[in-house]
C-alpha positions in Angstrom: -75.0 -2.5 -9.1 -75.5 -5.2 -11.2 -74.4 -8.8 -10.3 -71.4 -9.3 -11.8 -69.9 -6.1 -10.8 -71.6 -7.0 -6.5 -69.7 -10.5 -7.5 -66.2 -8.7 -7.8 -66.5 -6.3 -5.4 -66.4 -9.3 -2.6 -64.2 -11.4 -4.6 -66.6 -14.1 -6.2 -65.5 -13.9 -9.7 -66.2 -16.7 -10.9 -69.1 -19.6 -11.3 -68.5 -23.1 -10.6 -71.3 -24.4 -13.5 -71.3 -22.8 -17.0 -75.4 -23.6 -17.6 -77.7 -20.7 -18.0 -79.1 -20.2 -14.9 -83.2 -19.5 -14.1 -83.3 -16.3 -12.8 -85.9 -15.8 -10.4 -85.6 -13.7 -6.7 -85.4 -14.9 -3.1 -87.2 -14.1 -0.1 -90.5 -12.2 -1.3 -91.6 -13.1 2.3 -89.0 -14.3 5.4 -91.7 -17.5 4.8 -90.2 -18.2 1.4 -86.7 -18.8 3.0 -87.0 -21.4 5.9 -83.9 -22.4 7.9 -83.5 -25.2 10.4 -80.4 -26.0 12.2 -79.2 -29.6 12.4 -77.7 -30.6 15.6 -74.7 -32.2 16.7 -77.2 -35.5 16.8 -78.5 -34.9 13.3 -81.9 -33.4 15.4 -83.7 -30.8 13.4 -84.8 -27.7 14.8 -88.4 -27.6 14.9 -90.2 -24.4 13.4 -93.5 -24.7 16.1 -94.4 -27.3 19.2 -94.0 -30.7 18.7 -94.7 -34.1 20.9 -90.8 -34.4 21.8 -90.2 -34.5 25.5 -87.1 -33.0 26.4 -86.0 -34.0 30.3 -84.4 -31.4 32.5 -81.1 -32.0 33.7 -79.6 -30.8 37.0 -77.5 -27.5 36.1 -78.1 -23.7 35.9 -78.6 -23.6 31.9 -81.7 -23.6 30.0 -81.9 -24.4 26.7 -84.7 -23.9 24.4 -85.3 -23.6 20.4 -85.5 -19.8 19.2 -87.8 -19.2 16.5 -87.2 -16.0 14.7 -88.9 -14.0 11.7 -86.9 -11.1 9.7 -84.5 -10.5 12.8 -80.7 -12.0 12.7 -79.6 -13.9 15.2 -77.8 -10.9 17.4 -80.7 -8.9 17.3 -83.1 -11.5 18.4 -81.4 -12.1 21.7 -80.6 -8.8 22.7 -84.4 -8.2 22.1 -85.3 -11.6 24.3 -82.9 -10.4 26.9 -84.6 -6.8 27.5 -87.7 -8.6 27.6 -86.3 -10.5 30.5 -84.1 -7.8 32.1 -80.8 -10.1 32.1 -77.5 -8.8 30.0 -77.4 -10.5 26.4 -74.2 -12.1 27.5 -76.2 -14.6 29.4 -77.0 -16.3 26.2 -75.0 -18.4 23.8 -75.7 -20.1 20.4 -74.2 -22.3 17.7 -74.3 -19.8 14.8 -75.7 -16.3 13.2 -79.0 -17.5 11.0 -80.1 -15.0 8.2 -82.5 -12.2 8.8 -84.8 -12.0 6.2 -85.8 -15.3 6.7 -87.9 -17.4 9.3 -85.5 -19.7 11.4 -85.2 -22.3 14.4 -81.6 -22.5 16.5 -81.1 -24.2 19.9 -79.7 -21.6 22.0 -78.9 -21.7 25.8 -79.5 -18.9 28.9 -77.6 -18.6 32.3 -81.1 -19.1 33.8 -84.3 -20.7 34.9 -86.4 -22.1 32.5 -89.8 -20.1 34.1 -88.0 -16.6 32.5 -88.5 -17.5 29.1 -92.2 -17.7 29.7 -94.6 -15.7 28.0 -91.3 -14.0 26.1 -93.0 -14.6 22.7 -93.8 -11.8 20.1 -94.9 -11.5 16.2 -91.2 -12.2 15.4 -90.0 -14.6 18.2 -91.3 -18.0 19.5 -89.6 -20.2 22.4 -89.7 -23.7 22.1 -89.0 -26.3 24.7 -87.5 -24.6 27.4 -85.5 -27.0 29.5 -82.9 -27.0 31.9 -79.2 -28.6 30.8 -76.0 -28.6 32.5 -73.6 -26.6 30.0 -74.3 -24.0 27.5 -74.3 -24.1 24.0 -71.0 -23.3 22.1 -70.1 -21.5 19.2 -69.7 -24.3 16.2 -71.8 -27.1 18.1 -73.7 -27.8 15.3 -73.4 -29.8 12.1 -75.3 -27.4 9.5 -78.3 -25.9 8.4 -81.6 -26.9 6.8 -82.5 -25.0 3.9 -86.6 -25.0 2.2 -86.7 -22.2 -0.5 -88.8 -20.7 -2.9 -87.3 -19.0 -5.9 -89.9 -16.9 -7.3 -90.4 -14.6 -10.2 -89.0 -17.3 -12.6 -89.7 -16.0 -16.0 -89.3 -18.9 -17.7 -91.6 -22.5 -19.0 -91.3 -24.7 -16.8 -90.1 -27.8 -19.3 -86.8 -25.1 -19.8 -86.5 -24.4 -15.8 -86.8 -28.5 -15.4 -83.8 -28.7 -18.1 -81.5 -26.1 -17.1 -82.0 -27.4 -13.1 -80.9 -30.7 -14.6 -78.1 -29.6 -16.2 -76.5 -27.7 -13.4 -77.1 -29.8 -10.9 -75.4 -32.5 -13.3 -72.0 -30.0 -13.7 -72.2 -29.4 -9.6 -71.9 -33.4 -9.6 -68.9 -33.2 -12.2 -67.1 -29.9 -10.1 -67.1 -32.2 -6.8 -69.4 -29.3 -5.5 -69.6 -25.8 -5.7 -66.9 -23.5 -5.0 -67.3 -22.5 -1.0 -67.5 -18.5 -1.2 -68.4 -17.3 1.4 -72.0 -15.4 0.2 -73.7 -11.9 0.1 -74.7 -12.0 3.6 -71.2 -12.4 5.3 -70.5 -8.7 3.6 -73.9 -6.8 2.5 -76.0 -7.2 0.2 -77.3 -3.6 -0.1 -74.0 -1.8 1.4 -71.4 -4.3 1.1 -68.7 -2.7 3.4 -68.4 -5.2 6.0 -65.0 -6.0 4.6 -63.8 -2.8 4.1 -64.4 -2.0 7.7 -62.6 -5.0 8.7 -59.6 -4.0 6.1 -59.4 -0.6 8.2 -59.4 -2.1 11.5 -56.9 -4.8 10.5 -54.2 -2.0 9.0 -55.1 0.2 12.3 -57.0 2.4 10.0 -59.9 3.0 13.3 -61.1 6.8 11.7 -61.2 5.4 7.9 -63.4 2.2 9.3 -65.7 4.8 11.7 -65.9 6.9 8.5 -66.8 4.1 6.0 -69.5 2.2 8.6 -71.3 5.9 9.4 -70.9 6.7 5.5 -74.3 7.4 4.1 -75.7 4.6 1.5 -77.0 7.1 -0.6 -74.8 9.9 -0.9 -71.3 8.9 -0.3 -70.3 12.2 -1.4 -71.2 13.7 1.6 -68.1 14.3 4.4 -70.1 16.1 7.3 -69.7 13.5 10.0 -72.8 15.1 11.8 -75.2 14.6 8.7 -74.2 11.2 8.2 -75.5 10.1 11.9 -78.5 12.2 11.8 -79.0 11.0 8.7 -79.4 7.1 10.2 -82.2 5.4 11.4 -82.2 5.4 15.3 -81.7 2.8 17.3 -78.6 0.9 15.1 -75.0 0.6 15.6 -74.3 3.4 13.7 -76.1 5.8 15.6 -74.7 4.1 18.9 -71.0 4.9 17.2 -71.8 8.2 16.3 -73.2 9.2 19.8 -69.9 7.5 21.3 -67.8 10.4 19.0 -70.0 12.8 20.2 -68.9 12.2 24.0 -65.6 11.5 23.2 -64.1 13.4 20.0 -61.5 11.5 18.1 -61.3 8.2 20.1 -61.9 6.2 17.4 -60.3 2.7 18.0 -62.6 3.0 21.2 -65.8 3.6 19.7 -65.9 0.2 18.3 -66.5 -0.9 22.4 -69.9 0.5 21.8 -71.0 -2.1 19.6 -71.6 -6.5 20.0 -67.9 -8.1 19.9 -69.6 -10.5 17.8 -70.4 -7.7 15.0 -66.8 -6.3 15.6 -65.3 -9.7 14.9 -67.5 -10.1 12.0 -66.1 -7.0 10.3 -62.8 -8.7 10.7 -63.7 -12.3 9.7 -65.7 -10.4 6.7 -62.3 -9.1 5.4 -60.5 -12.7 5.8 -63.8 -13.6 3.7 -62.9 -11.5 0.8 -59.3 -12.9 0.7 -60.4 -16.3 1.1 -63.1 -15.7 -2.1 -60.1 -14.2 -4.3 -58.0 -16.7 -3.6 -60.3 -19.5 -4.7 -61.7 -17.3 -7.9 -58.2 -16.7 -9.2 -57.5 -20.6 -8.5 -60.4 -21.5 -10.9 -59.6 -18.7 -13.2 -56.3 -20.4 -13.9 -58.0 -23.5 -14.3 -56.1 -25.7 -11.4 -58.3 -28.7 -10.7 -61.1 -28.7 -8.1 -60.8 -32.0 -7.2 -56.8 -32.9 -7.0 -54.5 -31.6 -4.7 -51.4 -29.7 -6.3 -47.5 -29.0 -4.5 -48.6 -26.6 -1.7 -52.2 -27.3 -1.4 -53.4 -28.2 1.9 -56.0 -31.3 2.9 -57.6 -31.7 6.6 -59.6 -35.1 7.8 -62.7 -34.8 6.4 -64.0 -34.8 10.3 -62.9 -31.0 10.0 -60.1 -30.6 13.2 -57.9 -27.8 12.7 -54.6 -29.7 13.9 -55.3 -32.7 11.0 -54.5 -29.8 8.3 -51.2 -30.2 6.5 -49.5 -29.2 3.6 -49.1 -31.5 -0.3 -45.4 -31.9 -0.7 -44.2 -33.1 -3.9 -43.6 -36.7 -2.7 -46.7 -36.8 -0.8 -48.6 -35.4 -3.8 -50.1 -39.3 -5.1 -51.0 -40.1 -1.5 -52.6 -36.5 -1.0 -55.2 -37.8 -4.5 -55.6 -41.2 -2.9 -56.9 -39.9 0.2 -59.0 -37.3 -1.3 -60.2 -39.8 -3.7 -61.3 -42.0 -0.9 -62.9 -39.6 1.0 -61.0 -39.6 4.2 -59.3 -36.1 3.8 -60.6 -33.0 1.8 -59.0 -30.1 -0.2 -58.7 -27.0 2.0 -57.5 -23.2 1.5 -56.6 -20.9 4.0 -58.2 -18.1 5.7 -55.6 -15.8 6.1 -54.8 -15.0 10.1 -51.9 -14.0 12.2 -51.5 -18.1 12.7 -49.8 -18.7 9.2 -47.2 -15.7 10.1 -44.8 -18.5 9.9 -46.7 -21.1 7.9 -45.1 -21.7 4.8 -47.0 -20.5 1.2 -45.6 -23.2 -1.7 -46.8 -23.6 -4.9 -49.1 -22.4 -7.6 -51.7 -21.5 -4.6 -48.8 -20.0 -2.4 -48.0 -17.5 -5.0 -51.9 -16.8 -5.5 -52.0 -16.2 -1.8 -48.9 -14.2 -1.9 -49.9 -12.2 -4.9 -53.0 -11.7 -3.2 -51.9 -10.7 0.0 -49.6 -8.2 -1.5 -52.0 -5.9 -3.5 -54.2 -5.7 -0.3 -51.0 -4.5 1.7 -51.7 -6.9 4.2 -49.5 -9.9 6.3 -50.5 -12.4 8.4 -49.6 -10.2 10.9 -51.8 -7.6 10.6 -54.4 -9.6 11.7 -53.0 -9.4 15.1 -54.6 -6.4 16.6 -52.7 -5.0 19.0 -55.1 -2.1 19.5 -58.2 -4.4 20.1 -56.6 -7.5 21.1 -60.5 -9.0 21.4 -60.5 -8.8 17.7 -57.3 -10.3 16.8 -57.7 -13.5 14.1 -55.8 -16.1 14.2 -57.2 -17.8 10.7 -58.0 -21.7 10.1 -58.5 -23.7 6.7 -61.5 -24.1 4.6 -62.9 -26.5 2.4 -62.5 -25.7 -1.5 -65.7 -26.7 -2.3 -69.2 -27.5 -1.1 -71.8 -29.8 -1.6 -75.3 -29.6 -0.8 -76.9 -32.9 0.6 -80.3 -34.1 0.1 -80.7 -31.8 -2.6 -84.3 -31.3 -3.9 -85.5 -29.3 -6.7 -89.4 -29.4 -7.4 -90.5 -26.7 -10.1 -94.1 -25.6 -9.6 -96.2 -24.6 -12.5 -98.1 -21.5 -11.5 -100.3 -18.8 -13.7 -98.1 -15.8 -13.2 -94.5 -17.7 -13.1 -93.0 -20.7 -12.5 -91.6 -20.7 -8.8 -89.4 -23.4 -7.9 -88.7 -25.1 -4.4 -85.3 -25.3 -3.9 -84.6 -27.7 -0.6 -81.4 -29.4 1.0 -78.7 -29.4 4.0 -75.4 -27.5 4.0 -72.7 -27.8 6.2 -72.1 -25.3 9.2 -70.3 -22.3 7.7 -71.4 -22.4 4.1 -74.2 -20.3 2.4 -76.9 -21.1 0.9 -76.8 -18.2 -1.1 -73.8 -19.7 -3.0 -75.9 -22.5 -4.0 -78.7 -20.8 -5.2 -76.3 -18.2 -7.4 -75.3 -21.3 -9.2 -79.2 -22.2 -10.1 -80.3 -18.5 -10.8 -77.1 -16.8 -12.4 -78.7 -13.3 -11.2 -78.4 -10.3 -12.9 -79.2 -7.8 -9.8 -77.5 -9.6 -6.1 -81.1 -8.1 -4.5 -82.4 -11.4 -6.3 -80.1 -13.4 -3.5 
């Protein structure tokens, strides 16, 4: 699948920049893709054993900084927790880092700190154990770290120094980059992490078992019992197809097999794909980046929730002023069973709409009366994003010319959107 035709299929459709972009390919190695999490303090996650002290605090958490190589986030702790015999809900964490990547998050255990020794493996180091008094939540973090190497750039590097230049000058221009949500949120081999999550959000529980045990290599192929054997064991698939094996046709219940957290991703993966059409077609049609229009909404640029409201017509020139200043930003909605009764005005209410309408979706669908657990009740997103500390060193080498690609994102954005602005791929197995 080539790029642009990956782009479309999970709604990125457009770029922010027009430059030419460098080419190149991420993560060779997990090494060449380094992420540290940034901390509610502005701390940085460190990547080995450093002099900080960290003091314990009375309470029966312990929190400690999970180094991980080519494992995600989920599959990390569950493996840490079978190493220690405890169930994997004992564990909580900010966010889900990538995979194919090497990365540090502080995460917390319903434990004593004396469990996590001697847990390490080739793929998994445990920093600073320490007992605190409350877990980590969900969110309770500020961003991410990013120090990448884009390699395979065919290209001198006195062109690679000029086109870097000239995007990064047109991201400065745009106000940022356009916020999609990237490649890894739906698949970057098999992107059907929306589709599954469109199924399950229409009640659809046999066409989303059917499309998440679907074979990536011969999708032609309808016997259910080929398609499991078929799969590598020990992944959710196999787990789903062994569930329909006990229990023939109880489809909506298979998904119990599985991590809520992947359910829910399937889910939020589908509000994802909305969310990206809505903000291509709002660029196709040229409305600016940068200035609210009748019907747009802006939230404190602290990021609460409550703080969103809509631009009215006569609010419209203090709606600029404050997004001028700073103080709020532009945000779009990600569609959940919340804006049921939120009014949709304007140019980007009828994109919503119109949006909303050939997917055959309502707010309400997202209200999941089957798996209640699963239900979404949507939130607001910034329009755009901008990287901070951006740094972007090209490195003249004898075979190519890889470049070092390094900066901090806020929670919740992707780096991956970033970097498609630099490279302009041609293949999204380049991201």
């Amino acid at each position: 699948m080539r790029a642009q035709e990956y782009d479309a299929h999970i709604g990125m459709n457009v770029y922010t920049t027009l430059a030419p972009g460098i080419g190149g390919r991420l993560r060779k190695t997990p090494e060449d893709f380094v992420v540290q999490e940034i901390g509610l303090d502005d701390s940085i996650a460190p990547l080995e054993p450093s002099d900080q002290e960290f003091v314990d605090q009375p309470g029966k958490f312990t929190a400690f900084f999970l180094v991980k190589r080519n494992l995600d986030s989920i599959q990390a702790i569950r493996r840490l927790s079978r190493s220690i015999g405890v169930s994997y809900k004992r564990f909580s964490y900010a966010g889900i880092k990538d995979r194919r990547a090497v990365t540090s998050q502080r995460v917390s255990y319903r434990g004593p700190p004396h469990n996590l020794v001697g847990r390490e493996e080739p793929q998994l180091l445990i920093l600073h154990p320490h007992r605190v008094s409350r877990s980590i939540v969900p969110g309770a973090l500020k961003g991410n770290r990013f120090t990448i190497i884009v390699r395979d750039v065919a290209l001198p590097p006195k062109e690679v120094q000029q086109r870097l230049e000239q995007i990064q000058q047109e991201i400065s221009q745009a106000g940022g980059v356009l916020n999609f949500f990237g490649p890894q949120r739906f698949g970057v081999m098999r992107p059907n992490t929306h589709l599954i999550g469109k199924e399950i959000v229409q009640g659809n529980f046999e066409e989303a078992v059917r499309i998440l045990l679907e074979n990536p290599v011969s999708s032609t192929n309808d016997d259910e019992s080929t398609l499991i054997e078929d799969l590598p064991p020990g992944n959710y698939e196999r787990a789903i197809g062994h569930y329909l094996n006990k229990h023939p046709g109880k489809f909506n219940d298979s998904f119990q097999v599985l991590p809520k957290d992947l359910v829910r991703l399937y889910v939020h993966a589908y509000q994802s794909f909305i969310f990206n059409q809505v903000i291509s077609e709002r660029a196709n049609r040229g409305i600016s980046l940068q200035e609210p229009t009748v019907g747009d909404f802006t939230m404190a640029h602290s990021g609460e929730i409550h703080t969103a409201r809509m631009v009215t017509e006569n609010k419209q020139s203090k709606a600029q002023q404050e997004v001028e200043k700073g103080t709020r930003i532009l945000v779009v909605p990600i569609i959940g069973f919340d804006f049921e009764h939120v009014p949709l005005d304007g140019i980007m209410g009828e994109i919503i709409s119109s949006i909303l309408k050939t997917e055959n979706i309502t707010p309400s669908h997202f209200r999941i009366e089957e798996m209640p657990a699963f239900s979404s009740r949507g939130t607001f997103r910034p329009l755009l994003v901008t990287p901070s500390n951006l740094q972007l060193v090209v490195i003249d080498a004898e075979d190519d010319t890889p470049v070092q690609v390094k900066f901090d994102l806020q929670k919740g954005s992707y780096a991956s959107v970033i970097l498609r602005e630099f490279m302009k791929p041609d293949s999204p197995a380049q991201l």
